[in-house]
MDAnalysis code that builds the backbone (N, CA, C; Angstrom):
import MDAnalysis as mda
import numpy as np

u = mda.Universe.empty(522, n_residues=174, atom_resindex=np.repeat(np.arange(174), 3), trajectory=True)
u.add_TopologyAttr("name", ["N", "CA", "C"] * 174)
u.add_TopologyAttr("resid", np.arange(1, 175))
u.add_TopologyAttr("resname", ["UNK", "UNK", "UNK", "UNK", "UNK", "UNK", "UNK", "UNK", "UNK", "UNK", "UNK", "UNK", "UNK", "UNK", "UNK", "UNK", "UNK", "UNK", "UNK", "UNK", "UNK", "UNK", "UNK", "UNK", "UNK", "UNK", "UNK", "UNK", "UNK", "UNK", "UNK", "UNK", "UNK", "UNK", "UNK", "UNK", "UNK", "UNK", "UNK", "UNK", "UNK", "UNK", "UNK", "UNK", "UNK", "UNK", "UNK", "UNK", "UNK", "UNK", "UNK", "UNK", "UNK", "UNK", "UNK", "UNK", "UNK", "UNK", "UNK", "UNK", "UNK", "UNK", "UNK", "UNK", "UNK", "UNK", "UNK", "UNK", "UNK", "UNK", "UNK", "UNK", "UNK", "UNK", "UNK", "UNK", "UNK", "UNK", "UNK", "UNK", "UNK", "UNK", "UNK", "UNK", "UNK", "UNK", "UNK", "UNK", "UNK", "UNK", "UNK", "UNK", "UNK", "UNK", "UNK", "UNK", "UNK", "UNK", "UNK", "UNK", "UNK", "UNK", "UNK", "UNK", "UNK", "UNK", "UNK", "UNK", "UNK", "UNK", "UNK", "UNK", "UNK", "UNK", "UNK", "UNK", "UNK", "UNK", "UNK", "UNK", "UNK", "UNK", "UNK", "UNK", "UNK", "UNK", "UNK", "UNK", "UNK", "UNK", "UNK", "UNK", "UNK", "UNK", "UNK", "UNK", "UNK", "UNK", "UNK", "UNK", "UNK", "UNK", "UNK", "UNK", "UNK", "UNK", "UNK", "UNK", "UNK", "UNK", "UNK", "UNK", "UNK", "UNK", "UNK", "UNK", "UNK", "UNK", "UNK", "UNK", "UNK", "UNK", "UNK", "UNK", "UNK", "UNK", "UNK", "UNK", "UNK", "UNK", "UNK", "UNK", "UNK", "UNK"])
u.atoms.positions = np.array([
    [88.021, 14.944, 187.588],
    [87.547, 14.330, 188.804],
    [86.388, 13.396, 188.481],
    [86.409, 11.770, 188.807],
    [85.442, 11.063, 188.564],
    [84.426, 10.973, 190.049],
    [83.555, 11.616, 189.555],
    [82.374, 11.452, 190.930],
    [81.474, 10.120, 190.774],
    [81.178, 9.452, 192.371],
    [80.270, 8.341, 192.083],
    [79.039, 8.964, 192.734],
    [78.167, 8.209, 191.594],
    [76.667, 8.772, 192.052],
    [76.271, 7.257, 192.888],
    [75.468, 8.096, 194.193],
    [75.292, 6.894, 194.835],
    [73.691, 6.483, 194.629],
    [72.747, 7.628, 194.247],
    [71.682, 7.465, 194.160],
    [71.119, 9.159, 193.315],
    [70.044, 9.250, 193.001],
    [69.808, 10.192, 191.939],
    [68.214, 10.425, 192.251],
    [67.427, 11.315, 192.118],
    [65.989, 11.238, 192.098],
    [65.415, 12.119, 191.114],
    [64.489, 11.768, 189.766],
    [63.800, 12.584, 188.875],
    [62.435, 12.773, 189.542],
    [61.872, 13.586, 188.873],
    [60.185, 13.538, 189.476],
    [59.804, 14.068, 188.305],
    [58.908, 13.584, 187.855],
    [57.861, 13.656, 186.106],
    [56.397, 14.265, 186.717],
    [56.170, 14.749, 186.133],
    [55.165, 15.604, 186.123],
    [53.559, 14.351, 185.948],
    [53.846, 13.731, 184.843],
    [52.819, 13.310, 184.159],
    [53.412, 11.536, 183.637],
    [53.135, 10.583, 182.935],
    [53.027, 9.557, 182.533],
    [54.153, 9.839, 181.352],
    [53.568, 10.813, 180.858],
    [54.236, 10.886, 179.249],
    [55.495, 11.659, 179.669],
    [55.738, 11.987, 180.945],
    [56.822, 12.596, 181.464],
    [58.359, 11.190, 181.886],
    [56.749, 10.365, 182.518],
    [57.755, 9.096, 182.786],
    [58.316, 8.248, 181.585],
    [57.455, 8.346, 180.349],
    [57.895, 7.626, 179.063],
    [58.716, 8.360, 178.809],
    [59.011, 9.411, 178.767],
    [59.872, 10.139, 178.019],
    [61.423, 9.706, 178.677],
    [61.643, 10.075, 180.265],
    [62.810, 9.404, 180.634],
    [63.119, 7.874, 179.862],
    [61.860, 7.023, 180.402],
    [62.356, 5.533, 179.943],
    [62.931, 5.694, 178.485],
    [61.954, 6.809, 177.138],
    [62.704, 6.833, 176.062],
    [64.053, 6.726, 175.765],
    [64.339, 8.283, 176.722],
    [65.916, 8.694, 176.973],
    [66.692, 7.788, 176.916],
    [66.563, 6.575, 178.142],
    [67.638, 5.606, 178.730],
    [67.338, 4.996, 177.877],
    [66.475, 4.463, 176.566],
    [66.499, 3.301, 175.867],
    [67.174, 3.751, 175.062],
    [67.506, 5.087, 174.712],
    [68.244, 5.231, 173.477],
    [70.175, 5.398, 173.938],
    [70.397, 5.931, 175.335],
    [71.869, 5.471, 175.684],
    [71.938, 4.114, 175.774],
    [71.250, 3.327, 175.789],
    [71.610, 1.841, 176.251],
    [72.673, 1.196, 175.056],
    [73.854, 0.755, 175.383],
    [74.762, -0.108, 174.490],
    [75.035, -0.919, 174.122],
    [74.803, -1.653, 175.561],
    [74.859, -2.670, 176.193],
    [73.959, -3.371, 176.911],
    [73.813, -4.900, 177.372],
    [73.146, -5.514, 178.259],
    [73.448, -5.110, 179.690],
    [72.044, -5.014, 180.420],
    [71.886, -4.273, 182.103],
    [70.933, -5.094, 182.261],
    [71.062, -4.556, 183.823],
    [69.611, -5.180, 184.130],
    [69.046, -3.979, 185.070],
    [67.885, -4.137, 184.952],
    [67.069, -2.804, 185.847],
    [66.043, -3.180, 186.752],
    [66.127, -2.892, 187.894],
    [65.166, -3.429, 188.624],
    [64.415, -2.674, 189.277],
    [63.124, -3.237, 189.133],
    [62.047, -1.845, 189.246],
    [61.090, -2.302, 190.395],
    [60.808, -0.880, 191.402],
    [60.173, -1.717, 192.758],
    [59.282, -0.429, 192.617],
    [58.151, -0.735, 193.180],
    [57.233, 0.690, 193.062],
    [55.659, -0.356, 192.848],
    [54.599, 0.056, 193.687],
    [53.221, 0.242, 194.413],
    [52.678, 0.141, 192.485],
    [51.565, -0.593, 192.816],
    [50.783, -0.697, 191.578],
    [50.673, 0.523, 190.649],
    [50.467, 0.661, 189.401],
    [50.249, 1.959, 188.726],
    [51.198, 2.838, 188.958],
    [52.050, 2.887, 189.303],
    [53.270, 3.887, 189.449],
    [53.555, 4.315, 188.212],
    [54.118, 3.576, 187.448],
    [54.672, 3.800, 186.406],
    [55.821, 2.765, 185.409],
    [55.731, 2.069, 186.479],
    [57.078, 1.134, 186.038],
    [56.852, 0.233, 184.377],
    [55.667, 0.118, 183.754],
    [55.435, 0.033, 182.363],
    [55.391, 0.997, 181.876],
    [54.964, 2.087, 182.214],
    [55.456, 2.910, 180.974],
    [56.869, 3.251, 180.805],
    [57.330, 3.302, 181.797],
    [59.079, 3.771, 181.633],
    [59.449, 2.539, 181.108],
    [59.330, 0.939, 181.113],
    [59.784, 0.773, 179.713],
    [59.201, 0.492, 178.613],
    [58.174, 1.168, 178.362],
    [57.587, 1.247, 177.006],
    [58.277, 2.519, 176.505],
    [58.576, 3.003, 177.204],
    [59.447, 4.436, 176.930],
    [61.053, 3.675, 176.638],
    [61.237, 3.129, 177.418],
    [62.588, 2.376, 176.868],
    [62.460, 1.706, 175.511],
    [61.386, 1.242, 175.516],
    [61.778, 0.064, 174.443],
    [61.350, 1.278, 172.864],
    [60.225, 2.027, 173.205],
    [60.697, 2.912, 172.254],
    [61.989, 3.482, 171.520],
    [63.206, 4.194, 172.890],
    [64.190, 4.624, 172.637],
    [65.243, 3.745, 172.036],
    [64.460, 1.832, 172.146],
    [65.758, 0.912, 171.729],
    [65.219, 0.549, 170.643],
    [64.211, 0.792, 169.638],
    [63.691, 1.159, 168.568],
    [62.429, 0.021, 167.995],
    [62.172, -0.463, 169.468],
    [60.998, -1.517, 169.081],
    [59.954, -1.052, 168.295],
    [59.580, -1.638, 167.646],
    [58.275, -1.203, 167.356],
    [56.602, -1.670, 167.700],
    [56.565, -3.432, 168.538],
    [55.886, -3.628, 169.092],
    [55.486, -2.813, 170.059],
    [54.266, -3.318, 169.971],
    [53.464, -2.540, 171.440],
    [53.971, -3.525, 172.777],
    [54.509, -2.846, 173.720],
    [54.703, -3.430, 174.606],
    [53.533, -3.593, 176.019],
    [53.382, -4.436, 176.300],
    [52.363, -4.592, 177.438],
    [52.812, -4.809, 178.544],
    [51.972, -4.593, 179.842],
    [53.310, -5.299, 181.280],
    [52.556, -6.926, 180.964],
    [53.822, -7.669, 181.347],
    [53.863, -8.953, 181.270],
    [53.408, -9.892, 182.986],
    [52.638, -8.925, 183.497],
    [52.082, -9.615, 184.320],
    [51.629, -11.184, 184.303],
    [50.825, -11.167, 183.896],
    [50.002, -12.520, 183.567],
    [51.546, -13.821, 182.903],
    [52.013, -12.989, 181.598],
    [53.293, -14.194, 180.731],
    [54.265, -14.181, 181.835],
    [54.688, -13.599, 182.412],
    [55.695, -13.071, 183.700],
    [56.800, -12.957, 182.794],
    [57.019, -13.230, 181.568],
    [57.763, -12.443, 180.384],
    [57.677, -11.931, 179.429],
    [58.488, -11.395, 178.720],
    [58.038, -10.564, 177.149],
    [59.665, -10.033, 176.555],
    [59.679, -10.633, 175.375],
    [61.112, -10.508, 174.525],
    [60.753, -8.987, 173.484],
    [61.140, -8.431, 173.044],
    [61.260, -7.456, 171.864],
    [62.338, -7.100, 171.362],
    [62.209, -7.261, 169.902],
    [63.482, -6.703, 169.114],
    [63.774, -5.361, 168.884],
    [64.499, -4.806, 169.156],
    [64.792, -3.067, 168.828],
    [66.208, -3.331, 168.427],
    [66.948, -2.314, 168.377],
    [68.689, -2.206, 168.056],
    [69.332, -3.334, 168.987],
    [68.736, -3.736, 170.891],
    [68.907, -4.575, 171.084],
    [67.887, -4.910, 171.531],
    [67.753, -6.547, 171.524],
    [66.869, -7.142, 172.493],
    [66.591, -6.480, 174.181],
    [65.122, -6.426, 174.036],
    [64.757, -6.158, 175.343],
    [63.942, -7.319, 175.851],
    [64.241, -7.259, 177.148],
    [63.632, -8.828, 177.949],
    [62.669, -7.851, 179.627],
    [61.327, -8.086, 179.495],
    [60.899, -7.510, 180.285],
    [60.250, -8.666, 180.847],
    [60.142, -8.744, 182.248],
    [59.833, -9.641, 183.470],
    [58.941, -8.818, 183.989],
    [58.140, -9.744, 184.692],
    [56.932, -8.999, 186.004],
    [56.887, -9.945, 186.850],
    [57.437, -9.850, 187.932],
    [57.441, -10.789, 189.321],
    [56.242, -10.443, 190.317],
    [55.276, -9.970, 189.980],
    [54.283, -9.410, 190.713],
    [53.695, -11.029, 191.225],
    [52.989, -11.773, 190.301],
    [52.217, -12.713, 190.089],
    [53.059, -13.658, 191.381],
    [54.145, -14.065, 191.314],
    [55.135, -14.614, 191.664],
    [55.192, -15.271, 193.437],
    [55.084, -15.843, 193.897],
    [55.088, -16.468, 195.639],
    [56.524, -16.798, 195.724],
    [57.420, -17.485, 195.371],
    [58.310, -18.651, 195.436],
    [59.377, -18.241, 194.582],
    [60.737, -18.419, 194.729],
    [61.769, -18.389, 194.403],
    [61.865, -19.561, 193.345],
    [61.391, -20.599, 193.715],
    [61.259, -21.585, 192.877],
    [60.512, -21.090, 191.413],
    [59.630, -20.566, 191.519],
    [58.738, -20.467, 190.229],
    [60.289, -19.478, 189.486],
    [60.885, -18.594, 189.482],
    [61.733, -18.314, 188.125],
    [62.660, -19.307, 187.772],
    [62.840, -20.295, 188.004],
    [63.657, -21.172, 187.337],
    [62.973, -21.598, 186.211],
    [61.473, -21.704, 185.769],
    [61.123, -22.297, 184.544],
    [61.327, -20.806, 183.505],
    [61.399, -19.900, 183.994],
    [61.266, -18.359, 182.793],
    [63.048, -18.082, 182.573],
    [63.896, -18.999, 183.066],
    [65.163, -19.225, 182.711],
    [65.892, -17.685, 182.498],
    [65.766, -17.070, 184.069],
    [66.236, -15.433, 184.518],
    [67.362, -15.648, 183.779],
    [68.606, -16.728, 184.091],
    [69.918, -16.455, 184.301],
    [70.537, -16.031, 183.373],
    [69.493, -16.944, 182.068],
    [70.082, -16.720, 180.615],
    [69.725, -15.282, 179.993],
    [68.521, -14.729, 180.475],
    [68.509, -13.176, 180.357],
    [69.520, -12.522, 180.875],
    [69.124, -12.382, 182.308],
    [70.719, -11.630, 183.058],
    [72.151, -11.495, 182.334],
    [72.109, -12.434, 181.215],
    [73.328, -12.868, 181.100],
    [73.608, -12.886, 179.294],
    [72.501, -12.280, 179.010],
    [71.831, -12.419, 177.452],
    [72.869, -11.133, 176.602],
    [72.220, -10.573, 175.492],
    [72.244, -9.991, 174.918],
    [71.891, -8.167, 175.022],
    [70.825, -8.299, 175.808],
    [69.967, -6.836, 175.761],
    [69.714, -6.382, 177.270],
    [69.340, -5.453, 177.391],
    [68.566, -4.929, 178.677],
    [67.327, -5.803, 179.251],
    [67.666, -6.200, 180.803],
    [66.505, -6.547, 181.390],
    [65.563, -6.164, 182.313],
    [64.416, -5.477, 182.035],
    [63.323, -4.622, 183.120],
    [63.118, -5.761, 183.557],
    [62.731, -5.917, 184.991],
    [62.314, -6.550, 186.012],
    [61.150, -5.680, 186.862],
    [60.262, -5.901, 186.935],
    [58.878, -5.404, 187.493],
    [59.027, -5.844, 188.941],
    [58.554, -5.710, 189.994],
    [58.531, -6.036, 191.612],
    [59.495, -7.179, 191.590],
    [60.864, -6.680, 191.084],
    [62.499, -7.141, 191.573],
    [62.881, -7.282, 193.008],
    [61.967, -6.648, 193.985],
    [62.778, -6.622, 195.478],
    [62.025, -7.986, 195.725],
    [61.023, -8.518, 195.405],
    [60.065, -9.481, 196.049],
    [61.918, -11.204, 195.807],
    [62.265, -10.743, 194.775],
    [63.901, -11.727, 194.878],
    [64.754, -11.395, 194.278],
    [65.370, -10.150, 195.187],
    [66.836, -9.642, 195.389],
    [67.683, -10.657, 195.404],
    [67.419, -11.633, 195.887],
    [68.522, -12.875, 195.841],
    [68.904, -13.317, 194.743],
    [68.256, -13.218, 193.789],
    [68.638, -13.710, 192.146],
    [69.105, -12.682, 191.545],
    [68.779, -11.422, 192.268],
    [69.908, -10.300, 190.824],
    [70.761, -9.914, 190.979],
    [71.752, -9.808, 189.617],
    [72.816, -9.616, 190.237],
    [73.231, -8.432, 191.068],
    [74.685, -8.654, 190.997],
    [74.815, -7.336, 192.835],
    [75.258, -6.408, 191.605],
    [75.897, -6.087, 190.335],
    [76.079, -5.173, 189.452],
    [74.540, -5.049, 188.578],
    [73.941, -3.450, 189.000],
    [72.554, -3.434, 188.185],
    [72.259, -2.238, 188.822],
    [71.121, -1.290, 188.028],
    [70.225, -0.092, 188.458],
    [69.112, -0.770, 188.639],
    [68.835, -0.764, 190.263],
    [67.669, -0.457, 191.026],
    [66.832, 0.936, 190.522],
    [65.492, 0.618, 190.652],
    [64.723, 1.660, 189.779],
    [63.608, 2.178, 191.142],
    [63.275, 2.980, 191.788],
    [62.134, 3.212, 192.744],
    [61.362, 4.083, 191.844],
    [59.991, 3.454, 191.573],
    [59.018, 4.273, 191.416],
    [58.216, 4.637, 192.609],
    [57.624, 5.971, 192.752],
    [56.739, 6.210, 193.859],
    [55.613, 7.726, 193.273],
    [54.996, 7.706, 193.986],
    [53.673, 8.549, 193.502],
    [54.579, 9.508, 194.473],
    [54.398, 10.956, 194.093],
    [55.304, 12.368, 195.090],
    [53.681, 12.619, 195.691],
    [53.408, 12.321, 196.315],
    [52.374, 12.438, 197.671],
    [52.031, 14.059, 198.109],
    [52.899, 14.663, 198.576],
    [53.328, 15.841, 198.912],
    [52.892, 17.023, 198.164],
    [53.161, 16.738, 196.820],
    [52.193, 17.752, 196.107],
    [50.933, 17.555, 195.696],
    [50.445, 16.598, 196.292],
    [48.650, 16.608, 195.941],
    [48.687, 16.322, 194.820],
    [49.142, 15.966, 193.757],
    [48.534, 15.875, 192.147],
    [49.262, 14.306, 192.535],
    [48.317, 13.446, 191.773],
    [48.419, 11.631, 191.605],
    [49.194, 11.982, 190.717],
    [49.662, 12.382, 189.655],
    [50.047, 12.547, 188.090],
    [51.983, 12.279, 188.322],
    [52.202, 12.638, 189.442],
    [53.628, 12.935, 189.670],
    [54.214, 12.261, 190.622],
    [55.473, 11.510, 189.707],
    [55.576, 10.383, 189.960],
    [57.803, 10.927, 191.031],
    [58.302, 10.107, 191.423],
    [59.571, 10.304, 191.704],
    [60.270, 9.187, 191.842],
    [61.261, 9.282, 190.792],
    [61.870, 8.230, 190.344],
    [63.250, 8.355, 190.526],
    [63.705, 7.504, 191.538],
    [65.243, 6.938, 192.518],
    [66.127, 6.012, 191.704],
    [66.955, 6.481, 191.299],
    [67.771, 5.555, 190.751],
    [68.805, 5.381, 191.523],
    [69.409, 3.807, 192.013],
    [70.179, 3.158, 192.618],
    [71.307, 2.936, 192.427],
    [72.094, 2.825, 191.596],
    [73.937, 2.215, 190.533],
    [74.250, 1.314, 191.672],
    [74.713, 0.157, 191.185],
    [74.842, -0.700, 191.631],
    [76.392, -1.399, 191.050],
    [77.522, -0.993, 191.261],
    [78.803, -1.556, 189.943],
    [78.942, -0.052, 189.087],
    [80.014, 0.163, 188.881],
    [80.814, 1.737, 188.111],
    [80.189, 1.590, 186.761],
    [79.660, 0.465, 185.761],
    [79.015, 0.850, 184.504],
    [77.921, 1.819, 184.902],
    [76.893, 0.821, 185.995],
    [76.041, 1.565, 186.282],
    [75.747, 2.719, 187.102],
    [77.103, 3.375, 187.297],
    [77.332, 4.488, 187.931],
    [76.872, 5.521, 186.771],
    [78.139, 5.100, 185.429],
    [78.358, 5.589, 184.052],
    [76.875, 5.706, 183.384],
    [76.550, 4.689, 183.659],
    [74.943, 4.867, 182.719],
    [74.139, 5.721, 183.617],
    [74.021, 5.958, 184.834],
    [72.994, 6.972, 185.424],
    [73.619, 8.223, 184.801],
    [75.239, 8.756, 185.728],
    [75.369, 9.748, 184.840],
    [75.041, 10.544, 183.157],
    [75.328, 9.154, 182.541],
    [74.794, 9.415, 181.257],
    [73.643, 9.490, 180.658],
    [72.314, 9.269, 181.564],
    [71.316, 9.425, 181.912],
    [70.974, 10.686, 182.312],
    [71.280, 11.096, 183.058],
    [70.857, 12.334, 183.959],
    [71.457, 13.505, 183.212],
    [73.012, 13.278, 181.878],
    [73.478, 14.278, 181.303],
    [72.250, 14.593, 180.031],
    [71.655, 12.926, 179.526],
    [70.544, 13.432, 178.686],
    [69.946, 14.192, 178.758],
    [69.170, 13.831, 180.316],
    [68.391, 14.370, 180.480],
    [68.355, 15.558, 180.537],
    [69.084, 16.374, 181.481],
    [69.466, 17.743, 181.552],
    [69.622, 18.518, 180.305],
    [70.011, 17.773, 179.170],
    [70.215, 18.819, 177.790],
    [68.619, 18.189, 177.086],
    [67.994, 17.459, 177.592],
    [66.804, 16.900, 176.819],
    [65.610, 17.588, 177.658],
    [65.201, 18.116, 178.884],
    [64.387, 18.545, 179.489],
    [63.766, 19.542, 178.748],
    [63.864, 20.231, 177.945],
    [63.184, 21.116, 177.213],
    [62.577, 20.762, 175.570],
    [62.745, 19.347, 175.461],
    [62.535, 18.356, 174.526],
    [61.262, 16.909, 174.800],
    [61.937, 15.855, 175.195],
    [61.103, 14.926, 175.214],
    [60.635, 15.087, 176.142],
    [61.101, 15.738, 177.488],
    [59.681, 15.583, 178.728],
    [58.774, 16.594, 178.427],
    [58.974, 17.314, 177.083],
    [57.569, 18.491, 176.965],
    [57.071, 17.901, 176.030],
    [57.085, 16.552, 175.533],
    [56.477, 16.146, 174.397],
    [56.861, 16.675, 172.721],
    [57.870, 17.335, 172.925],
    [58.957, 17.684, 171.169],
    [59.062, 17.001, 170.497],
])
């Protein structure tokens, strides 16, 4: 029986809880995606992919690309990380030439992606970061994943199967 996941929610304890997922997914990644990440300042959305780009075997230090509003790294594949924070105008990504990422080689993080939904594509994982409020500790974060197109059905599942046999591993710091 093939089940579709329509949406999924983790919740990390800690930062190094959230790197550790992003690790996870950098190391299933096969292929070029794109990920789009929406979530309130400091959430988390750089470290989960510094945690990615770990798992895709970068070895640069990755920074959020606020200010460059891009950043390339080599691992097993190219990773292409965006930050649309800075951003007013639909017009301004035509000079950081999205399409040819979207359309590239490697995985693309996208930082405050909802600010132009209109440019991504309709096949992609939507990413919600949010602070879990509810339990009083800032530290703990809950993270919504979206599938957007049956790969990215396949890659959450295969995500969430990591995870489940990895929870007693990289989110304890092993």
């Amino acid at each position: 029986m093939n089940m579709i996941i329509e949406k999924a929610a983790i919740t990390t304890r800690s930062a190094k809880e959230t790197y550790a997922v992003g690790k996870i997914l950098g190391k299933i990644i096969t292929s070029p995606l794109v990920i789009a990440m929406h979530g309130e300042l400091g959430v988390g959305k750089t470290v989960l992919v510094k945690g990615a780009a770990c798992g895709l075997g970068v070895s640069e230090t990755v920074r959020s690309p606020t200010f460059t509003l891009m950043a390339t790294y080599e691992g097993r594949l190219p990773l292409y990380h965006f930050d649309f924070y800075r951003l007013t105008a639909e017009s301004e990504l035509e000079p950081l030439g999205l399409d040819e990422y979207l359309e590239g080689d490697g995985p693309v993080f996208i930082e405050w992606a909802d600010k132009f939904v209109s440019f991504l594509p309709s096949e992609r994982l939507d990413l919600n970061l949010a602070y879990d409020r509810t339990a009083g500790n800032t530290d703990r974060r809950i993270l919504t994943f979206f599938p957007h197109g049956e790969a990215y059905c396949a890659l959450l599942e295969k995500l969430l199967n990591a995870l489940e046999h990895n929870c007693k591993g990289e989110l304890d710091g092993e």
